[in-house]
Structures are given as structure tokens and as C-alpha cells.
PDB file with one MODEL, atoms N, CA, C and O in Angstrom:
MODEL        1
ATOM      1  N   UNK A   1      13.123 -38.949 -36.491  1.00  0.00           N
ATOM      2  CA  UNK A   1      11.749 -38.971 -36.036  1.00  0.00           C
ATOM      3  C   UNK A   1      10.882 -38.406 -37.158  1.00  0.00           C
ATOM      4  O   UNK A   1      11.167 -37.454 -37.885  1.00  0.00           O
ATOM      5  N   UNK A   2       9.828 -39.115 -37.178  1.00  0.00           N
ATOM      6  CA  UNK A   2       9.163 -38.466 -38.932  1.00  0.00           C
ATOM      7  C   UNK A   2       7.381 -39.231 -37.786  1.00  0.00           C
ATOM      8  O   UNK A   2       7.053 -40.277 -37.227  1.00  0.00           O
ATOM      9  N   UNK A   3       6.942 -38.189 -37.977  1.00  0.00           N
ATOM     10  CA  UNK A   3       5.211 -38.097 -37.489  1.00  0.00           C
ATOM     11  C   UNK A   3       4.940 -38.687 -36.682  1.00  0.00           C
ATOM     12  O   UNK A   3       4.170 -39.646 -36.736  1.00  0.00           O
ATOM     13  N   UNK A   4       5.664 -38.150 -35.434  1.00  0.00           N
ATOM     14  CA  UNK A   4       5.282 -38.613 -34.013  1.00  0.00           C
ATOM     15  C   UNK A   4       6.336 -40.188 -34.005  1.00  0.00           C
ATOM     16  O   UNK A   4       6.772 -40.313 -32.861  1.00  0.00           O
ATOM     17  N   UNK A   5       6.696 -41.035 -34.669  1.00  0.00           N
ATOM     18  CA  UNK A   5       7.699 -41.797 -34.552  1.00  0.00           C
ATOM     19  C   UNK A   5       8.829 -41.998 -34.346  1.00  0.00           C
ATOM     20  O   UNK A   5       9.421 -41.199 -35.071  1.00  0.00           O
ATOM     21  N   UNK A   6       9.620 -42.637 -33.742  1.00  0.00           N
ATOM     22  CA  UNK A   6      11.077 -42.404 -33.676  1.00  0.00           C
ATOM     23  C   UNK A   6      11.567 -43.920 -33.965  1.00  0.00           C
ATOM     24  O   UNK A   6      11.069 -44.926 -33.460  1.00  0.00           O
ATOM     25  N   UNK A   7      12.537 -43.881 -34.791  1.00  0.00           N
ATOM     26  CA  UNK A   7      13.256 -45.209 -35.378  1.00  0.00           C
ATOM     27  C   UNK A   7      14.097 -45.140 -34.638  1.00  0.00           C
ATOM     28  O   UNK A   7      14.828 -44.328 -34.071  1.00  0.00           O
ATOM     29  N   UNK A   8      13.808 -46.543 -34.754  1.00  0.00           N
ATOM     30  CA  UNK A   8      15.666 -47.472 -33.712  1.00  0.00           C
ATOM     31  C   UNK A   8      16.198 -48.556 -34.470  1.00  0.00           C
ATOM     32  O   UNK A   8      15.699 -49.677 -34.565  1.00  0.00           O
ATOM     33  N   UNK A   9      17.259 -48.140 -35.009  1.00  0.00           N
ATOM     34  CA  UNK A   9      17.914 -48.882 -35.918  1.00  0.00           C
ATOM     35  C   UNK A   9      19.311 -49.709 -35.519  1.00  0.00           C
ATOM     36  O   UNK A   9      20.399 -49.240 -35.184  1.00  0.00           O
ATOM     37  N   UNK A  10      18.964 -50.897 -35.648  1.00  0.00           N
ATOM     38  CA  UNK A  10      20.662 -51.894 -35.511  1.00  0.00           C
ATOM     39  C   UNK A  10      20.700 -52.047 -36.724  1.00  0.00           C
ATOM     40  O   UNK A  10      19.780 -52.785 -37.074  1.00  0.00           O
ATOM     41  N   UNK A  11      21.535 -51.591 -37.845  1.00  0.00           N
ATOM     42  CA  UNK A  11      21.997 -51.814 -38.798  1.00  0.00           C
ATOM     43  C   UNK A  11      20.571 -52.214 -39.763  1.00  0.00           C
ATOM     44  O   UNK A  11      19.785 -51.275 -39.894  1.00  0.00           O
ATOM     45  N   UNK A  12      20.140 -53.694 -40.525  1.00  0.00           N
ATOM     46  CA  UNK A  12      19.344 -53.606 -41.261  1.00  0.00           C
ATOM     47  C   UNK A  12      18.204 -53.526 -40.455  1.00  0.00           C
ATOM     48  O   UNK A  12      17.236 -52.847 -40.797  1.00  0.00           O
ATOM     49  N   UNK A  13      18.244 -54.269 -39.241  1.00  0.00           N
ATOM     50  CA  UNK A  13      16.968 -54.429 -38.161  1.00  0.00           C
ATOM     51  C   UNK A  13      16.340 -52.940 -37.743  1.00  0.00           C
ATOM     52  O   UNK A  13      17.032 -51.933 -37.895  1.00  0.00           O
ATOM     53  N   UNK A  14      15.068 -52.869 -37.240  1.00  0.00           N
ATOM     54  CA  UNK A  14      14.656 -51.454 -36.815  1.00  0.00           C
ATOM     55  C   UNK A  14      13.198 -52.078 -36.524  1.00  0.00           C
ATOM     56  O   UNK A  14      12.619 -53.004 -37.092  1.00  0.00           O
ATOM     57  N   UNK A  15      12.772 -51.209 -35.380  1.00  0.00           N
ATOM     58  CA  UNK A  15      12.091 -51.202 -35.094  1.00  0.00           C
ATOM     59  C   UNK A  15      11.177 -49.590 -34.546  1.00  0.00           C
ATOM     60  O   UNK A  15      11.845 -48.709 -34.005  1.00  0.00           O
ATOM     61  N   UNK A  16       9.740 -49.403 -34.758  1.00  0.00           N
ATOM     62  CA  UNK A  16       9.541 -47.737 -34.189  1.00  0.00           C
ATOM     63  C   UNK A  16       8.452 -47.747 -33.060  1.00  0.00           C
ATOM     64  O   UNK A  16       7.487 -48.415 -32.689  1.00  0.00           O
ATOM     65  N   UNK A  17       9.142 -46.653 -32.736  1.00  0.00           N
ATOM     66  CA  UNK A  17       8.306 -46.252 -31.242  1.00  0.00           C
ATOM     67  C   UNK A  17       7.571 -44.793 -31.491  1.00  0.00           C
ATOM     68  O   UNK A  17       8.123 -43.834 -32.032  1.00  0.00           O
ATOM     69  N   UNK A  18       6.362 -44.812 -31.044  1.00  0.00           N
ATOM     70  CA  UNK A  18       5.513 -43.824 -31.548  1.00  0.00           C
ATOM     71  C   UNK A  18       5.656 -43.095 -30.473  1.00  0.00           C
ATOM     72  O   UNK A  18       4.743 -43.254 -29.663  1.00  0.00           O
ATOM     73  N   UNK A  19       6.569 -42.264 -30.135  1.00  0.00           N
ATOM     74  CA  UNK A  19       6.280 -41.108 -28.940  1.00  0.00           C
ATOM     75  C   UNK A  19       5.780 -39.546 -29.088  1.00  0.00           C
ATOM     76  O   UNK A  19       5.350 -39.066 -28.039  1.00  0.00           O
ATOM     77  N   UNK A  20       5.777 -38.837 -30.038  1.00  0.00           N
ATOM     78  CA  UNK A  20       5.027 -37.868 -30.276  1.00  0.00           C
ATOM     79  C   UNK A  20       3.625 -37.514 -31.119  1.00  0.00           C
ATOM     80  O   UNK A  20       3.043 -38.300 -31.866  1.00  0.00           O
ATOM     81  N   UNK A  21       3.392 -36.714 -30.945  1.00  0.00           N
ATOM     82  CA  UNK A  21       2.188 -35.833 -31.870  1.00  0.00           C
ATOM     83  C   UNK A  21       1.958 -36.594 -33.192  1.00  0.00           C
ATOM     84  O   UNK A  21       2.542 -36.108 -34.160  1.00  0.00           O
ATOM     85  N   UNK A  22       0.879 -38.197 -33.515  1.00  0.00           N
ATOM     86  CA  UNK A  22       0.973 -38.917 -34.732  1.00  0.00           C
ATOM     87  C   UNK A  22      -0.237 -37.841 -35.443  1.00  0.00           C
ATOM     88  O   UNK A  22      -1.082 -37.430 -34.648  1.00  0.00           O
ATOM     89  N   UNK A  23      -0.361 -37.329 -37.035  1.00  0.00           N
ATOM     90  CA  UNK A  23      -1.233 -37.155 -37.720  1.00  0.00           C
ATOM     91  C   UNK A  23      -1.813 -38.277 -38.989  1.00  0.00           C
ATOM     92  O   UNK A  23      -2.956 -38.452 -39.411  1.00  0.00           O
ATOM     93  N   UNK A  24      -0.791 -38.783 -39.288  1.00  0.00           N
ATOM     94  CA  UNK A  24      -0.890 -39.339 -40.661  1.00  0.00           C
ATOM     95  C   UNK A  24      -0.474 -38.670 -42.182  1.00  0.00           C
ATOM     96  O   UNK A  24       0.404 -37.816 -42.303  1.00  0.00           O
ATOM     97  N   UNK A  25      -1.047 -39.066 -42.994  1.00  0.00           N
ATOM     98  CA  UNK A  25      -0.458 -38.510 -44.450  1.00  0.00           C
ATOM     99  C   UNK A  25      -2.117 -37.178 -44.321  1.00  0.00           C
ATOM    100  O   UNK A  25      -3.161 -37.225 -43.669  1.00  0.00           O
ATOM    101  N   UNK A  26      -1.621 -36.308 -45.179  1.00  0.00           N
ATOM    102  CA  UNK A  26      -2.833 -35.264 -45.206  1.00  0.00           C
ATOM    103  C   UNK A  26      -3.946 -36.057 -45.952  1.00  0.00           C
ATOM    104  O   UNK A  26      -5.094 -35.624 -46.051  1.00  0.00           O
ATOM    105  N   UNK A  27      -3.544 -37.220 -46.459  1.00  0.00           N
ATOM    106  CA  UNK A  27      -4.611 -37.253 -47.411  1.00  0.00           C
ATOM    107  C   UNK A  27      -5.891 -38.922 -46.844  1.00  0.00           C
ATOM    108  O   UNK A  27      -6.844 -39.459 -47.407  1.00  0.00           O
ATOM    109  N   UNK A  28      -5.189 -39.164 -45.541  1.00  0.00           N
ATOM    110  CA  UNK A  28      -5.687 -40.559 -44.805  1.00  0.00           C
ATOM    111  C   UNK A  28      -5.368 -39.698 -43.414  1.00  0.00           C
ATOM    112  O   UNK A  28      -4.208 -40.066 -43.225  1.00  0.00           O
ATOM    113  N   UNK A  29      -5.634 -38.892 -42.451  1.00  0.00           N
ATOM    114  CA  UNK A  29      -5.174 -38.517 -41.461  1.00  0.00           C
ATOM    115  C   UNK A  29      -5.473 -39.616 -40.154  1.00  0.00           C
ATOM    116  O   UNK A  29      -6.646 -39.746 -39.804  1.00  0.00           O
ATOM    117  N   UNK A  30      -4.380 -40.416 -39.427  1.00  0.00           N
ATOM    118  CA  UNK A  30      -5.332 -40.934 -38.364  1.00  0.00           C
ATOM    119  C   UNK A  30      -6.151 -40.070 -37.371  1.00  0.00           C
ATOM    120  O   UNK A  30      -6.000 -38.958 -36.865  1.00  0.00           O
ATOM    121  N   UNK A  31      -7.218 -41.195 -37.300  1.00  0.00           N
ATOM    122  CA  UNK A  31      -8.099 -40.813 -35.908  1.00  0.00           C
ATOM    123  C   UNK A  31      -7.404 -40.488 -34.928  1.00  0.00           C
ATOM    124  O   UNK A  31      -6.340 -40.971 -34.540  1.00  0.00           O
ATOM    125  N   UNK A  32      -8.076 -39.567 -34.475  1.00  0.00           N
ATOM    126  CA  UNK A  32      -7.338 -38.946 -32.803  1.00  0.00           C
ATOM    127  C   UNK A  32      -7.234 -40.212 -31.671  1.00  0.00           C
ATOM    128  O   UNK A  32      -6.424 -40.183 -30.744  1.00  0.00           O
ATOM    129  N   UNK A  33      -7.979 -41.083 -31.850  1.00  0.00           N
ATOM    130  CA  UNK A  33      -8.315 -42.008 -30.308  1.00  0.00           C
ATOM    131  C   UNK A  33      -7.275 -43.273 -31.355  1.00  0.00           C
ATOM    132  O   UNK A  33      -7.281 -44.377 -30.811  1.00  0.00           O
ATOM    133  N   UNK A  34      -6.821 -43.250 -32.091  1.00  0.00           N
ATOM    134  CA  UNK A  34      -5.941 -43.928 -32.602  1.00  0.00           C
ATOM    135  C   UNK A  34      -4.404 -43.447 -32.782  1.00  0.00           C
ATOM    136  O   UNK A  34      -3.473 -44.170 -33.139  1.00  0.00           O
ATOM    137  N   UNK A  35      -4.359 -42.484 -32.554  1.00  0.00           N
ATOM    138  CA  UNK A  35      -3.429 -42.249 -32.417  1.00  0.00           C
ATOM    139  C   UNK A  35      -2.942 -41.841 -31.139  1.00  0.00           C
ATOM    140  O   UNK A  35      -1.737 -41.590 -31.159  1.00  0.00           O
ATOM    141  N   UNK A  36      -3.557 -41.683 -29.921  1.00  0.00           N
ATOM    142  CA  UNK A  36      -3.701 -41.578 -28.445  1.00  0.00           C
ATOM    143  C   UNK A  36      -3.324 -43.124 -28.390  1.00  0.00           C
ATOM    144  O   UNK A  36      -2.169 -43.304 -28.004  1.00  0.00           O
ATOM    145  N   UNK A  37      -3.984 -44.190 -28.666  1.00  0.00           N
ATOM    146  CA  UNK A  37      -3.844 -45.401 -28.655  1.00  0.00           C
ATOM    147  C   UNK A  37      -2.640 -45.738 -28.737  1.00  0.00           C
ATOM    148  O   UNK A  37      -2.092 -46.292 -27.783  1.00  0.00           O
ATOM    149  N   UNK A  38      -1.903 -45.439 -30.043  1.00  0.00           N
ATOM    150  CA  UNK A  38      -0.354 -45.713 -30.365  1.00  0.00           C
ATOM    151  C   UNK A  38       1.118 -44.855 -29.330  1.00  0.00           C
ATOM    152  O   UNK A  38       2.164 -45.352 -28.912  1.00  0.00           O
ATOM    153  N   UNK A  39       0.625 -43.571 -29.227  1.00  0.00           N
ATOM    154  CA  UNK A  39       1.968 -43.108 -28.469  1.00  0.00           C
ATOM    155  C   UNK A  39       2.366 -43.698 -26.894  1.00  0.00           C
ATOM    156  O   UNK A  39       1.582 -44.347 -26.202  1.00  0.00           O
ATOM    157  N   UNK A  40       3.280 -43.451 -26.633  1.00  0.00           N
ATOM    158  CA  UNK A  40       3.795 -43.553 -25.099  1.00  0.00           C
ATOM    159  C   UNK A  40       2.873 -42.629 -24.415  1.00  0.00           C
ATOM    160  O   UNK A  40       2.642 -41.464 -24.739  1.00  0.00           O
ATOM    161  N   UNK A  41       2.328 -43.356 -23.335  1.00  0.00           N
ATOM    162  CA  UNK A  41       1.728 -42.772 -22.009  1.00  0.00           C
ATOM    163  C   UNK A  41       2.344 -42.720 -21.010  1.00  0.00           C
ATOM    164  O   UNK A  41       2.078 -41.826 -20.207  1.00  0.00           O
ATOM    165  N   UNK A  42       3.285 -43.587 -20.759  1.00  0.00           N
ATOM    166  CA  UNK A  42       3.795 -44.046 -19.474  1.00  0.00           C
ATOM    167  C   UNK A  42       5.220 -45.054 -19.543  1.00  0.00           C
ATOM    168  O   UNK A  42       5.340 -46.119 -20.148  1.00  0.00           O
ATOM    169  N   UNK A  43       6.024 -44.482 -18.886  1.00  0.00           N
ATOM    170  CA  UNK A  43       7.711 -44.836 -18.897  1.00  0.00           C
ATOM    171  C   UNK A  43       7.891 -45.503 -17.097  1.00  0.00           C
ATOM    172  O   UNK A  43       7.734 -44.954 -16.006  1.00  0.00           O
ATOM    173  N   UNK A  44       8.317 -47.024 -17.531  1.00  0.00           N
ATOM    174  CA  UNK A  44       8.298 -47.490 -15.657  1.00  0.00           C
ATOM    175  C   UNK A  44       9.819 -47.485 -16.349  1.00  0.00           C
ATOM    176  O   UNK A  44      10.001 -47.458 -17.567  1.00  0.00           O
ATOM    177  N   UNK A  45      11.389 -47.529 -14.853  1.00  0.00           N
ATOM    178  CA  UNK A  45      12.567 -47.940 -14.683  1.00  0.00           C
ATOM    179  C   UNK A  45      11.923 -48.854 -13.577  1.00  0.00           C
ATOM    180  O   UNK A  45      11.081 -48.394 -12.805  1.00  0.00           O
ATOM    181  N   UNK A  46      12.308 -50.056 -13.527  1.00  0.00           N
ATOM    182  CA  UNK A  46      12.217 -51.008 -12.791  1.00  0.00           C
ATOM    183  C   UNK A  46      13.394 -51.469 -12.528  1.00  0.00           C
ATOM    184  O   UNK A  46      14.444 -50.967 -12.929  1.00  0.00           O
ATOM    185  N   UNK A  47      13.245 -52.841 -11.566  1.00  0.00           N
ATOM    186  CA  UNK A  47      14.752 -53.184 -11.090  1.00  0.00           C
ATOM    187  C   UNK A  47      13.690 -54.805 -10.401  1.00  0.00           C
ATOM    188  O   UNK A  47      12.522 -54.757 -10.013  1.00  0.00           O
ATOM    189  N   UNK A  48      14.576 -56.045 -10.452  1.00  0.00           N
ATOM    190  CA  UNK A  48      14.230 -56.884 -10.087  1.00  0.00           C
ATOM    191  C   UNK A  48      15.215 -57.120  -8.881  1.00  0.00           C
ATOM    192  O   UNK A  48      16.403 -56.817  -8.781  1.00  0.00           O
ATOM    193  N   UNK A  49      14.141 -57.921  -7.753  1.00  0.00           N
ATOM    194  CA  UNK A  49      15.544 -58.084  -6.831  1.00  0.00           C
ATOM    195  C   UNK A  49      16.053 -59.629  -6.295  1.00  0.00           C
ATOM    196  O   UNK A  49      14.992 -60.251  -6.351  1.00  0.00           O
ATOM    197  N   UNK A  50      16.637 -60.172  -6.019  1.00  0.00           N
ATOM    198  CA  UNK A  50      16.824 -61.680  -5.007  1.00  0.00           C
ATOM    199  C   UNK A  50      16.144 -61.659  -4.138  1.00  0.00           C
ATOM    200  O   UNK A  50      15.496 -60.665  -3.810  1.00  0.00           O
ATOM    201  N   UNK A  51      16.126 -62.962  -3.444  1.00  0.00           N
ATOM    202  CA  UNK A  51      15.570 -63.239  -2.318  1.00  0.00           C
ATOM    203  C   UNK A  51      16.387 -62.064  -1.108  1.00  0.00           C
ATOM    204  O   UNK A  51      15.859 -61.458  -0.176  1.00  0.00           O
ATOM    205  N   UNK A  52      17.787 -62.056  -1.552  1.00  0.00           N
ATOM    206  CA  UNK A  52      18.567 -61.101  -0.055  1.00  0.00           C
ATOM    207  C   UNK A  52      18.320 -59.816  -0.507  1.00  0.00           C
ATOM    208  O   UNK A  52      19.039 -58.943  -0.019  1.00  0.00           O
ATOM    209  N   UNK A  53      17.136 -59.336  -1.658  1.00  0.00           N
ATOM    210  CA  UNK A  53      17.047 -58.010  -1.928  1.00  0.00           C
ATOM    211  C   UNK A  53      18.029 -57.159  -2.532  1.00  0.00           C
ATOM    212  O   UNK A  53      17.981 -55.935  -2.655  1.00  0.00           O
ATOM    213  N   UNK A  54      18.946 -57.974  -2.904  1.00  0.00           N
ATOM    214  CA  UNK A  54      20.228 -57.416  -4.152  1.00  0.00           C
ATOM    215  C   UNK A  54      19.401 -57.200  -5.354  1.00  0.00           C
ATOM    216  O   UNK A  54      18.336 -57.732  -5.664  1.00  0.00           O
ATOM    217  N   UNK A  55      20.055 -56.375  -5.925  1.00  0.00           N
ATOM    218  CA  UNK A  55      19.105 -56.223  -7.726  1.00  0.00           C
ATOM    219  C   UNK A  55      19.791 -57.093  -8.639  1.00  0.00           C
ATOM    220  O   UNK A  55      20.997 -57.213  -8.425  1.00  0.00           O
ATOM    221  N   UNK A  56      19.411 -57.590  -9.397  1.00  0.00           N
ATOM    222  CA  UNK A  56      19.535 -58.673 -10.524  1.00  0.00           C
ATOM    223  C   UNK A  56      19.144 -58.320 -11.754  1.00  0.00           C
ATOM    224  O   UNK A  56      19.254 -59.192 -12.616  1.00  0.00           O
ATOM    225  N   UNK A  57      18.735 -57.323 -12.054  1.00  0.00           N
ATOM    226  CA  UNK A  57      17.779 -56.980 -13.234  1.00  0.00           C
ATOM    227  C   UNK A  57      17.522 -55.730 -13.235  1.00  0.00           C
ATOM    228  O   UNK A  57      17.609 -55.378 -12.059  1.00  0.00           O
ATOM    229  N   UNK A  58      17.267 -54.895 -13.846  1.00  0.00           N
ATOM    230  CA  UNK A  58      17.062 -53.263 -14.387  1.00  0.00           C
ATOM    231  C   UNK A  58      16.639 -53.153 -15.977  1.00  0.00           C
ATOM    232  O   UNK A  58      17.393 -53.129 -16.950  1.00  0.00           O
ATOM    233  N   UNK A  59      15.690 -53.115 -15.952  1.00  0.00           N
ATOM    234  CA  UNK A  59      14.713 -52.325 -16.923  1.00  0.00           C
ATOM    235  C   UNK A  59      14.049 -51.055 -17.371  1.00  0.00           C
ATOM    236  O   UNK A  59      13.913 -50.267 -16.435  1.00  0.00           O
ATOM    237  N   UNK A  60      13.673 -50.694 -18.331  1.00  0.00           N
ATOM    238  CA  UNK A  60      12.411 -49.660 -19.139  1.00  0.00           C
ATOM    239  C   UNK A  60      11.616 -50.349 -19.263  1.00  0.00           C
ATOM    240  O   UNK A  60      11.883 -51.544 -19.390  1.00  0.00           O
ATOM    241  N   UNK A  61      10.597 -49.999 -19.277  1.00  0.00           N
ATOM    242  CA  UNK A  61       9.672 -50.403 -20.023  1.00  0.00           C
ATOM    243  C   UNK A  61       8.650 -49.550 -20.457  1.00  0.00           C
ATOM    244  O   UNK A  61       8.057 -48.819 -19.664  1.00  0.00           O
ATOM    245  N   UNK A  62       8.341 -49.593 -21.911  1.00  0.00           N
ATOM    246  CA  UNK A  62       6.982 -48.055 -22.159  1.00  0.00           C
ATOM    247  C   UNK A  62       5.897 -48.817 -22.460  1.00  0.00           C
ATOM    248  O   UNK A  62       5.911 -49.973 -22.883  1.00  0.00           O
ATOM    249  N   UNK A  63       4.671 -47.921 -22.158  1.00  0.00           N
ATOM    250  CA  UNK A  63       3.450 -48.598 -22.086  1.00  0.00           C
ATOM    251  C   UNK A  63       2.328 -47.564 -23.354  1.00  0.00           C
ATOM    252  O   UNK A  63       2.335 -46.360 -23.099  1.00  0.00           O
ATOM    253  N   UNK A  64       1.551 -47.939 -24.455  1.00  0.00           N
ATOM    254  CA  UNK A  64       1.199 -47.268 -24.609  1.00  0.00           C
ATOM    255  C   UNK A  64      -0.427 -46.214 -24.150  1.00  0.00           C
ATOM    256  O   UNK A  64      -0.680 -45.921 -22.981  1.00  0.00           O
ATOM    257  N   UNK A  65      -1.137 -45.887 -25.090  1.00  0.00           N
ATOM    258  CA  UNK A  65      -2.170 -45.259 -24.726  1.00  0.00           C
ATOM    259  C   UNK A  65      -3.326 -46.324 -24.130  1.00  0.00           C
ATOM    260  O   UNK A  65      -4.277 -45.743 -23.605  1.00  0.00           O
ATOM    261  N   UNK A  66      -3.379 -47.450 -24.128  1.00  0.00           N
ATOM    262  CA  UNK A  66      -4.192 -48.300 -23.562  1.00  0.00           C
ATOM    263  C   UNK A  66      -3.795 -49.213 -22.569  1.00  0.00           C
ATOM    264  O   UNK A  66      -4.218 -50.335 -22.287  1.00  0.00           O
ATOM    265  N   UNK A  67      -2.644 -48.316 -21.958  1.00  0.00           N
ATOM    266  CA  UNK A  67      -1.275 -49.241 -20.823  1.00  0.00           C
ATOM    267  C   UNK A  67      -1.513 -50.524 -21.378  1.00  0.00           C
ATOM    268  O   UNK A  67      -2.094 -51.296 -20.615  1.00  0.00           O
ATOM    269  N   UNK A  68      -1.083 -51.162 -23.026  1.00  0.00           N
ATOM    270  CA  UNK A  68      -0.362 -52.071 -23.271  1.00  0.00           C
ATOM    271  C   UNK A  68       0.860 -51.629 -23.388  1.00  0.00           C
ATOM    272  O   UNK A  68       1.238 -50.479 -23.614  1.00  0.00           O
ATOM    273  N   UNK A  69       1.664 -52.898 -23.172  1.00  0.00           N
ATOM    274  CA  UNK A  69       3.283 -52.509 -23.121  1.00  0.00           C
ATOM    275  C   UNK A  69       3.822 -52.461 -24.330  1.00  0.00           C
ATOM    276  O   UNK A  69       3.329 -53.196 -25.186  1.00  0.00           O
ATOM    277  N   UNK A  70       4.554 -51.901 -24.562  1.00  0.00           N
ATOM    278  CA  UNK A  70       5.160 -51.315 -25.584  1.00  0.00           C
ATOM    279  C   UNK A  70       6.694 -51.902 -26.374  1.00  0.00           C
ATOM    280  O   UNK A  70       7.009 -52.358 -27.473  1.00  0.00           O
ATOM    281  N   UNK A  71       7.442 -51.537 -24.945  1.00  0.00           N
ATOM    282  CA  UNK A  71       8.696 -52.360 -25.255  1.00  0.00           C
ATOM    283  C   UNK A  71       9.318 -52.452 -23.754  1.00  0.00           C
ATOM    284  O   UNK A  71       9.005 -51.918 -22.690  1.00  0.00           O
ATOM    285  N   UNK A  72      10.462 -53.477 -24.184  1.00  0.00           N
ATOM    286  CA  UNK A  72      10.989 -53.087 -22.532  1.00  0.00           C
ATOM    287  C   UNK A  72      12.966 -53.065 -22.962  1.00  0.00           C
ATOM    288  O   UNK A  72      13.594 -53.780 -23.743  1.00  0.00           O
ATOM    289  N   UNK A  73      13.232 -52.425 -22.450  1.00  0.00           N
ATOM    290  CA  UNK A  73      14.569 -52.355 -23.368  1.00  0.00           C
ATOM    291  C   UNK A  73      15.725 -52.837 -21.389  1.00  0.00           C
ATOM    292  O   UNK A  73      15.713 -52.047 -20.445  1.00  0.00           O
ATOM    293  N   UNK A  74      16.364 -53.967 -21.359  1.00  0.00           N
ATOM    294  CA  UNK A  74      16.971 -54.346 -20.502  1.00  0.00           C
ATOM    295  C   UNK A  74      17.820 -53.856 -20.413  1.00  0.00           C
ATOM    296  O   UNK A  74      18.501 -53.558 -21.394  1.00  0.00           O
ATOM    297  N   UNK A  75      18.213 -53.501 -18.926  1.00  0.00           N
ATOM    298  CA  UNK A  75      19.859 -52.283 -18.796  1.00  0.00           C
ATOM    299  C   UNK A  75      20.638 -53.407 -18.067  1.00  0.00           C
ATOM    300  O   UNK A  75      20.319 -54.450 -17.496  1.00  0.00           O
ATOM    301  N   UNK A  76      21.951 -52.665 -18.365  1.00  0.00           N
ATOM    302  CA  UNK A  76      23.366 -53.742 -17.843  1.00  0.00           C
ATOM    303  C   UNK A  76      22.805 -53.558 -16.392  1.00  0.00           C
ATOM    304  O   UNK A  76      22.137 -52.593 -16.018  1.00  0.00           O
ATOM    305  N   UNK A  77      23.359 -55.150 -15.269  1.00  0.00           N
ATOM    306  CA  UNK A  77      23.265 -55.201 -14.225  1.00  0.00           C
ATOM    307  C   UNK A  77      24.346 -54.227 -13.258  1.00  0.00           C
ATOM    308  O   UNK A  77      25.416 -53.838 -13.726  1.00  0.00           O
ATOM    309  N   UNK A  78      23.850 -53.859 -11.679  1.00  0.00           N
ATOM    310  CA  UNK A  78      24.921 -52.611 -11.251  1.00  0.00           C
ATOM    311  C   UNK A  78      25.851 -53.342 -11.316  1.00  0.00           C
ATOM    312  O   UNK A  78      26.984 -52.922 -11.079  1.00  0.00           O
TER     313      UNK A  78
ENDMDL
END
């Protein structure tokens, strides 16, 4: 985790998720309402169900500071 970011790495692939305290470099600092903008606000676990109300589906999903979504990372079915 390096300035409010956290890397997620599959081998060469990666992708980052901004969940803490972002400043910037000392010498370009981001804006506060920009960087409110970028972190996680909000963490849903969801679950999709069938018509007979069995679950089929289980999810994350994070949303950031402007509840756009963020990512949604799919969990194994029960």
C-alpha cells in the first residue's frame, strides 16, 4: 500500500484500489474533494438469487466517493 492505495497483483497484471488517506507527491499534493472522490466509501456483499430463491451468485462490490462503482470482485458459489 503506498498513499492511500493498495495494489492487486496477478503476476504482470495489477490493478489499484484507493482505500486510504490519498495526499499526493509533496510537490503536486491532490485536492481534498479529489481525493474523497477516489477512495472507498462504501463496501456492498451481495448475493443473487433464482426464481426458487436459492443463491446463484455472491459478490463485493466497492463504490467510491461519488457512489460510482469501483470494482466488484465475484465469490465462489455456496
Amino acid at each position: 500500500m503506498l498513499d492511500g492505495y493498495l495494489t492487486v497483483a496477478f503476476g504482470v497484471s495489477h490493478f489499484h484500489l484507493c482505500i486510504g488517506p490519498h495526499k499526493g507527491p509533496p510537490n503536486d499534493p491532490t485536492p481534498e474533494a479529489l481525493a474523497d472522490h477516489r477512495r472507498t466509501a462504501r463496501a456492498e456483499l451481495y448475493r443473487r438469487l433464482d426464481k426458487s430463491g436459492a443463491p446463484v451468485s455472491w459478490g463485493l462490490r466497492l463504490f467510491n466517493g461519488h457512489d460510482e462503482q469501483q470494482t466488484t470482485v465475484l465469490l465462489p458459489n455456496p
